[in-house]
C-alpha positions, 0 to 999 in steps of 0.5 A: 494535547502535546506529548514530549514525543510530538514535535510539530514544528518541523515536520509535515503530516505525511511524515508523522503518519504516512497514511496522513497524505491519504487524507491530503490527497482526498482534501485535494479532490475537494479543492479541485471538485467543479460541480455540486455532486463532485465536491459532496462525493469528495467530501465523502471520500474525505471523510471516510479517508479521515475516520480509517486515518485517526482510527489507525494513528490511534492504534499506532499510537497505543501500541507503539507509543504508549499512549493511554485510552484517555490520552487517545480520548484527549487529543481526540476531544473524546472520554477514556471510555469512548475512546476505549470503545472506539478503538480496542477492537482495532488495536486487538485485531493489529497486534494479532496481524503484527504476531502473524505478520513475522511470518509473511513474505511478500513478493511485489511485482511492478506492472507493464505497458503491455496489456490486454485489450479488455478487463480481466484479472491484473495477473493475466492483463500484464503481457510484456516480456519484463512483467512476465520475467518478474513473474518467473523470479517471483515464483521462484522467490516464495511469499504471496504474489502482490502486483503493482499497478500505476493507476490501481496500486497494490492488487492481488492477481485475482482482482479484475481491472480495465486496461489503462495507459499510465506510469508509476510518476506521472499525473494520476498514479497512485502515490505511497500514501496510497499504497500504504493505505492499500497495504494496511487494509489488505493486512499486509502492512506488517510483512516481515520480508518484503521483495519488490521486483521493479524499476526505480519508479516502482521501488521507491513508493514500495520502500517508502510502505515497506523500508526494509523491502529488498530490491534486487535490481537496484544497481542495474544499468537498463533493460537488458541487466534487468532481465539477466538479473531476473532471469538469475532469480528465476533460475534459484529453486525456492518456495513457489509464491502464492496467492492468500485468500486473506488477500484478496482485494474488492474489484477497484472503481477506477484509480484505487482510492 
């Protein structure tokens, strides 16, 4: 079913969903699966990726959109009923998350190349002099506390990870469809006012997620006007940044998926 608001001719899936290149993402681990047992584990992950995907373009589409229960069940080869069934609950539980995320703020801070020798919690791993300057102005700046981290994504500081060496860009970082996955199974897709305290590479994924995110270093010529802008932010008294329980993300199996 086409709807006048549908236009497949001239845009690629990722842009009409952004958790559209999650499923992508996944049907290219099938395509590159060598063995029997890694192509059946892809087509698992694929399929999952896939119900979690239709189920929020589904929503997204009743809420945003307009669509109709039966026009959902239509362009999903399902009736009224079932599609109201299938998708009530969840369309329910995100307009009570968009009420709530009014009030959110959010504070996302990029990882560092200096790290512990051994597993442990991604707010302790990080220990270079620029994670711990972003640190400092995200305290000052209020919001919950959300690192991102180049193999993981998004983390809350209570998730415990391995060391790792890899940069936001490079082959096996985690891409925005991923974040924006994350973002949403954390409940804090919707956050209404979102800092990101990184370089470029970490900030443009953010903003891709989150378009209307700040990004105070922006503009900033290298390292050390970084960190004098950093040390500026940490200098304004606010709101501390906390962690929410609600939160909390599950201990990542490698790369998060």
């Amino acid at each position: 079913m086409i709807r006048p608001g549908d236009n497949r001719s001239c845009h690629r899936a990722p842009q009409l969903h952004p958790a559209a290149g999650h499923v992508i993402d996944h049907a290219a681990a099938v395509a590159a699966a060598r063995t029997p047992s890694d192509i059946l584990a892809a087509l698992a992950a694929l399929e999952a990726a896939s119900r979690e995907v239709r189920e929020w373009i589904a929503v997204d589409l009743v809420l945003n959109d307009g669509w109709s229960y039966a026009e959902v069940g239509r362009a999903t080869g399902t009736t009224r009923q079932a599609a109201s069934k299938a998708y009530t609950n969840a369309v329910n539980a995100r307009m009570r998350r968009s009420v709530m995320g009014r009030d959110d703020a959010l504070v996302i801070v990029g990882c560092g190349s200096a790290k512990l020798d051994r597993p442990a919690p991604a707010g302790q791993m990080y220990t270079g002099s620029y994670h711990r300057a972003c640190r400092r102005a995200a305290d000052r700046l209020g919001g919950r506390l959300v690192i991102l981290s180049a193999r993981y994504g998004l983390l809350t500081p209570d998730t415990v990870i391995e060391p790792y060496d890899l940069r936001m860009g490079q082959p096996g970082a985690v891409t925005a469809p991923t974040l924006y996955t994350q973002a949403r199974r954390l409940g804090i897709d919707l956050a209404a006012t979102v800092t990101v305290l990184a370089g470029r590479d970490y900030a443009d994924p953010v903003s891709a997620v989150w378009p209307h995110a700040r990004r105070p270093l922006d503009g900033t010529r290298g390292m050390p006007e970084q960190m004098a802008v950093l040390a500026e932010l940490a200098r304004t008294t606010t709101t501390p940044v906390v962690t929410c329980p609600r939160f909390t993300a599950p201990i990542p199996e490698g790369r998060a998926a």
